[in-house]
N, C-alpha and C positions, 0 to 999 in steps of 0.2 A: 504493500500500500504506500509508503512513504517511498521508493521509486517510480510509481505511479505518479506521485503528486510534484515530487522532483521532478518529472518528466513534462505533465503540467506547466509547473512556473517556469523551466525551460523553456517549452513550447509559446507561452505568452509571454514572455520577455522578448522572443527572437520575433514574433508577430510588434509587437509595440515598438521595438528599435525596424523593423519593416515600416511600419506605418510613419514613422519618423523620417526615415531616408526616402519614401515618398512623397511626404508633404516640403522636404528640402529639396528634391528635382524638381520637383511641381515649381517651386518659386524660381530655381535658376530658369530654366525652362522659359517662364515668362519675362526674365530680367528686368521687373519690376522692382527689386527690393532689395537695397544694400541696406546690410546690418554695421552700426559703428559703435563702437564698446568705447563708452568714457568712464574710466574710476572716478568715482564720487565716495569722498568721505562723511560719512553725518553722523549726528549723535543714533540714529536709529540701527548703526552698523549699515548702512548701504553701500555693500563694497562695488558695484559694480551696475552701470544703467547702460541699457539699449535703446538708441533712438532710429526709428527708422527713415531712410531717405527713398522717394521716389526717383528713382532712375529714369522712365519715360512718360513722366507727368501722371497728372490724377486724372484719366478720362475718365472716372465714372461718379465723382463727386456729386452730380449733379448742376454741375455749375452752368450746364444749357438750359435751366428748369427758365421756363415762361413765368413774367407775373411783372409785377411790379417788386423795387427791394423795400421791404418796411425794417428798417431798425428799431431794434428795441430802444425800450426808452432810456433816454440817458446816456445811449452808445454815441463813440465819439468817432470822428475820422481825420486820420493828419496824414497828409501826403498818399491819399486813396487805401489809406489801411485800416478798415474798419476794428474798433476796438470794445471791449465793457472794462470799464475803469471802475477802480475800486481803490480804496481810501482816500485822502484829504486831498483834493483837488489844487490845493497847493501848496502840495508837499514838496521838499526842495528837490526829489531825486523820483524818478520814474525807473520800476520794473518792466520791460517790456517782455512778456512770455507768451510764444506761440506754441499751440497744443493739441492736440486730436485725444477727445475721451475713450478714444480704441486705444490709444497707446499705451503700452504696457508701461514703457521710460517717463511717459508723463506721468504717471500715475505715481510711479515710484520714486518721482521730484515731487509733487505735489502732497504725499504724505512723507516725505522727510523732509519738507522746505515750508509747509502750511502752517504750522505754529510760528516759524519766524517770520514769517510776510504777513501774517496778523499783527502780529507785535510790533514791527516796524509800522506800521498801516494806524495804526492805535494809536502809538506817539507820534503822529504825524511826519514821521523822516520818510515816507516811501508811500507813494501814490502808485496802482499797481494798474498797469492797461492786458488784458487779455485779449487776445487775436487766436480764433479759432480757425481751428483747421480740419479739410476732411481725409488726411492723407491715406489712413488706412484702407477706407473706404475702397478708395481707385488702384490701391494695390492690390488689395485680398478680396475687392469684391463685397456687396452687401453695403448696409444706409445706416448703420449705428455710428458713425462718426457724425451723419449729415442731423438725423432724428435726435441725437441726443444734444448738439450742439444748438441746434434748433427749439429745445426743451429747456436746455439753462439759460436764450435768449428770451423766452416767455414768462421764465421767472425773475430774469430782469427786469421784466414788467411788472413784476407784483412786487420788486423792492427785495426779492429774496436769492439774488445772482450766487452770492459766494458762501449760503449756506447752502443750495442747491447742487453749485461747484464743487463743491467739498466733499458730497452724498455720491456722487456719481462715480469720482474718483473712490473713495473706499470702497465704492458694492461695484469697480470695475470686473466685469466679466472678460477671462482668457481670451485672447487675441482673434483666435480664429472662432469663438464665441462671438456669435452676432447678433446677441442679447438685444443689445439697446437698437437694433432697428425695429424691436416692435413697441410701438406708442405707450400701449399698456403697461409694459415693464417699467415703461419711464415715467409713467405716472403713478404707479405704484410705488416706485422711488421716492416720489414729492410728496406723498405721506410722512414720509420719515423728518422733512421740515415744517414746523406750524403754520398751520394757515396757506400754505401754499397748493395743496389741490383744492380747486375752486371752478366753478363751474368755465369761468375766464380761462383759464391757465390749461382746463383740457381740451376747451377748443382750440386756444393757440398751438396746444402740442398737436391735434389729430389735425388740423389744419395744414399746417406747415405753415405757418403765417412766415418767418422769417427765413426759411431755406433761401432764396435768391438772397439774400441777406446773408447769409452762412456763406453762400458760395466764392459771393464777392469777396468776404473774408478768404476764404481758403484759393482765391486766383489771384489776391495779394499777397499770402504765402509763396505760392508758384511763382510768383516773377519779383520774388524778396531777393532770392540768392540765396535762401537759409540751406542750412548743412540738412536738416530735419528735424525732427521733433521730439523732445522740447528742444525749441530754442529760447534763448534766455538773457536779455539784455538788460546793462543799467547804464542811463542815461546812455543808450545808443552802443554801448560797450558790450561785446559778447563776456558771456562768463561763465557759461556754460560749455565744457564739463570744468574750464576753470580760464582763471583771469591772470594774464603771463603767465609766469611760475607758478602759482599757487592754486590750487584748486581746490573748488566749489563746498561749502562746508558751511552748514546758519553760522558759525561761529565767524568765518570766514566775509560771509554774507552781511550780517552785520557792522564788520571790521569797514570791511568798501563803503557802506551807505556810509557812513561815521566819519569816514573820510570826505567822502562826498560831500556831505554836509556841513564839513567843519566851517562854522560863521555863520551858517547862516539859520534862519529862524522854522524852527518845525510849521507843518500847514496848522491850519484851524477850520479852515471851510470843507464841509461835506459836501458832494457832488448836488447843486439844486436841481438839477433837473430827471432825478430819482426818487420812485417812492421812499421814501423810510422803511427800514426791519419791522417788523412788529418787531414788539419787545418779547423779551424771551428767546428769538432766533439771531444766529451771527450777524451784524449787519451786512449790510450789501453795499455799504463803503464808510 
């Protein structure tokens, strides 16, 4: 019997290292998807993040969707790159981070770098602009980059962007898991922040109210120059997987704003043309 079962988990291991080396032909094959390995140090132990790069652009983002683009509320645009800004409006130093909610790398910047871009955000030293992207999407195929980036632009509307942000990234599902293209998931999600499933907030999702909105985001990504995702700027400086010599670390992250900042006066204005958090949920700047 225990040769038996030896023979077994033999037998499924050589099947799951099988299924593995075909879903890694499958992606040469397409030449769609260069993988780049930056170390990142953090207090969570993240030794090691994957950002993925589009090699022959994102055709399936949806970025020919028909409509008109409606921006969520309070979204900003400089230099044609749609953004949702979050903390003190004028705060002395800007995060700029571009990100697709399929990204496994994003994900695992945004939970080891999220307590400190609050905290900075909080004392006014870093105003944070978010630039969404659908890169996954147009490499692996399937709408949970478009659907769910579309879903945090509607709770931009309700005033609830970066505790929505936040929910999406921890309950991200596995890569080739294409969870968040179905609407339900993602409103099911928006339970988990107060007050944000609302009768508002699921038509905006089942709708697609802001996809052409998304896209334009994500054809501003495509013709940025960016390496892939996350990308990670301060005041226009990459920093992402690290800044000169030194790499990436809140500890690290911190040290730069501080420096950045040296002289000058933290912000004090919150974004006016944003609803307000309810109280009890993160704010939404």
């Amino acid at each position: 019997m225990s040769q038996k079962n030896s023979g077994d988990g033999n037998r499924s291991a050589r099947e799951r290292l099988q299924q593995q080396r075909e879903r890694e032909k499958a992606r040469e094959k397409q030449r769609r998807i260069l993988i780049v390995s930056a170390a990142v140090v953090g207090v969570l132990g993240l030794a090691a993040v994957v950002g993925v790069i589009a090699a022959g652009g994102d055709k399936d983002s949806g970025s020919d969707k028909a409509g008109p683009v409606v921006a969520p509320t309070g979204a900003t645009e400089e230099d044609g790159k749609p953004a949702i800004p979050t903390g003190k409006s004028d705060a002395p130093s800007t995060l700029a981070i571009w990100e697709d909610f399929r990204c496994p790398a994003c994900a695992q910047f945004e939970n080891a770098f999220r307590d400190t871009i609050h905290e900075l955000e909080a004392a006014g030293a870093l105003r944070t602009e978010y630039h969404l992207a659908t890169l996954i999407d147009g490499n692996m195929g399937g709408s949970g980059s478009l659907r769910a980036a579309n879903a945090a632009a509607c709770a931009q509307d309700a005033g609830k962007f970066t505790a929505y942000h936040d929910t999406l990234y921890i309950n991200q599902p596995p890569e080739t898991d294409d969870a968040f293209g179905n609407n339900d998931k993602l409103i099911e999600l928006a339970a988990k922040v107060p007050g944000l499933d609302t009768p508002a907030f699921r038509s905006c999702v089942n709708d697609g109210t802001h996809d052409t909105w998304v896209a334009k985001s994500n054809e501003a990504f495509q013709n940025g120059g960016f390496r892939g995702t996350p990308s990670v700027l301060l005041n226009g400086e990459s920093i992402f997987p690290q800044k000169g010599n030194e790499q990436i670390s809140p500890e690290n992250l911190k040290k730069w704003v501080a420096e950045a900042n040296k002289g000058k006066k933290p912000g004090t204005t919150a974004p006016t043309t944003a609803p307000a958090a309810s109280p009890g949920s993160p704010s939404a700047g």
